[in-house]
Every structure is written in structure tokens, then in C-alpha cells.
C-alpha positions in Angstrom: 0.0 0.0 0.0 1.4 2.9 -1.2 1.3 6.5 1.1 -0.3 9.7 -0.3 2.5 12.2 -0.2 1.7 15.3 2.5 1.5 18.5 0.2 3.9 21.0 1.5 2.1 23.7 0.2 -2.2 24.2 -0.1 -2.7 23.9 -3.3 -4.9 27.5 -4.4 -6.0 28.5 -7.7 -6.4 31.9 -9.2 -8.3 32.9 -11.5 -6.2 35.8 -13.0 -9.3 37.8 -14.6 -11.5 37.6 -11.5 -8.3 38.4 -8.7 -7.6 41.7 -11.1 -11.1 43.0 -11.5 -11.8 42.4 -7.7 -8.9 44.0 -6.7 -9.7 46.6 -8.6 -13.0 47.3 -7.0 -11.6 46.8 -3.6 -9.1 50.1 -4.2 -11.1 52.1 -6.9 -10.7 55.7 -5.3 -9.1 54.4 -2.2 -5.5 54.4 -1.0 -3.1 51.5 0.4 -1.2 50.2 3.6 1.3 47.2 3.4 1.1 44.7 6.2 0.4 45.6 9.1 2.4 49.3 8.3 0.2 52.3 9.7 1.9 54.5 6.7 -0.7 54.8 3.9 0.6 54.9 0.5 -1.3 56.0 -2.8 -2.0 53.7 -5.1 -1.0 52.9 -9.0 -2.1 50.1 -11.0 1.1 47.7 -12.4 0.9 45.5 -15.4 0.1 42.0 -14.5 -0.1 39.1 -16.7 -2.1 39.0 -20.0 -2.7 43.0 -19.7 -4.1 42.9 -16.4 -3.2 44.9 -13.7 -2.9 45.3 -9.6 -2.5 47.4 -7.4 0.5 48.9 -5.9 2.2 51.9 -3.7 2.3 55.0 -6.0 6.2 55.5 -4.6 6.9 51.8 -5.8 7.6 50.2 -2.1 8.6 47.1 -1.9 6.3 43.8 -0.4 6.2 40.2 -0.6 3.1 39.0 -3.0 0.4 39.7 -5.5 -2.0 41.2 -2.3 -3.8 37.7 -2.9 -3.1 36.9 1.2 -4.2 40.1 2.4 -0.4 42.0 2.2 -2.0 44.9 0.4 -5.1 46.7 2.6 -7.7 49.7 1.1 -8.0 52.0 3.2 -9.7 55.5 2.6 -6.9 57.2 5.3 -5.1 60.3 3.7 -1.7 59.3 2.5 1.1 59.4 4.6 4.0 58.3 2.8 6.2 61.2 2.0 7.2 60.2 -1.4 3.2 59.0 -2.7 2.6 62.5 -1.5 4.6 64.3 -4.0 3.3 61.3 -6.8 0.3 61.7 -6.5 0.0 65.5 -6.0 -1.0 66.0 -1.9 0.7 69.3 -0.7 3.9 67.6 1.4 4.9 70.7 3.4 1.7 70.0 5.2 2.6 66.8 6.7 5.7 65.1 8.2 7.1 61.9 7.3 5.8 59.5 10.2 9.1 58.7 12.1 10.0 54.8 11.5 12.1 54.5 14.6 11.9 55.9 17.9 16.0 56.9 18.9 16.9 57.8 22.5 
């Protein structure tokens, strides 16, 4: 009798149309966090696959993903991030960067 192997990953399908249109009602007019990051970013739509697109931060911050596990959040919070400021056209002199580490 011969063992099933254990899969060492779920097996998940995604169907590429459906992920990119529902992604892009999820952020249509909103704006981004990463993670569990309280800085908000603006957000851009990236080329995909097979002329799809995604969403990502306007100042092209890095993460680990397609968004597909929750890595990218909508949020309607005003933009925080310094650089997606000046992107997408917020006045910056109005707001400080948030401060990524407490020294002292």
C-alpha cells in the first residue's frame, strides 16, 4: 500500500481575470497600507499578466506578494507616505514623514 504524499504547500487556484477585477473594486478611489504598516501609500495600477493589472504603492515600495493573502489593505486614510505625497500631487509641506524609529 502505497502512502499519499503530504503536500507541503495548499494547493490555491487563481483565477487571474477575477483576482484583477476584484482587486480593482476593492481600491477604486481608495489608497493602500502594506502589512500591518500604519503608513498609507497612494495607489497605481502595475501590469500583470495577460494585460491585467494590480495594485500597488504610488512611490513603488517594496512587499512580498500579489495582495492575494491580504499584504496589500484599502484603506480611505489620507496618504502618509512622503514620497506617494509628492506622486500623486498632496501638498507635502503639510505633513511630516511619520518617524520609522523611535531613537533615544
Amino acid at each position: 500500500m502505497s502512502a499519499e504524499p503530504i503536500p507541503l504547500f495548499p494547493v490555491h487556484r487563481v483565477d487571474p481575470p477575477g483576482f484583477a477585477a476584484a482587486q480593482h473594486r476593492m481600491f477604486a478611489g481608495m489608497n493602500l497600507r502594506i502589512g500591518t504598516s500604519e503608513t498609507v501609500h497612494g495607489v497605481i495600477w502595475r501590469d500583470w499578466i495577460n494585460g491585467l493589472t494590480l495594485p500597488a504603492p504610488a512611490c513603488r515600495q517594496g512587499w512580498s506578494g500579489l495582495g492575494a493573502a491580504g499584504e496589500l489593505q484599502a484603506t480611505a486614510r489620507e496618504v502618509t507616505c512622503r514620497k506617494c505625497r509628492r506622486i500623486v500631487g498632496v501638498d507635502v509641506a503639510r505633513q511630516e514623514q511619520a518617524v520609522l524609529f523611535e531613537l533615544g
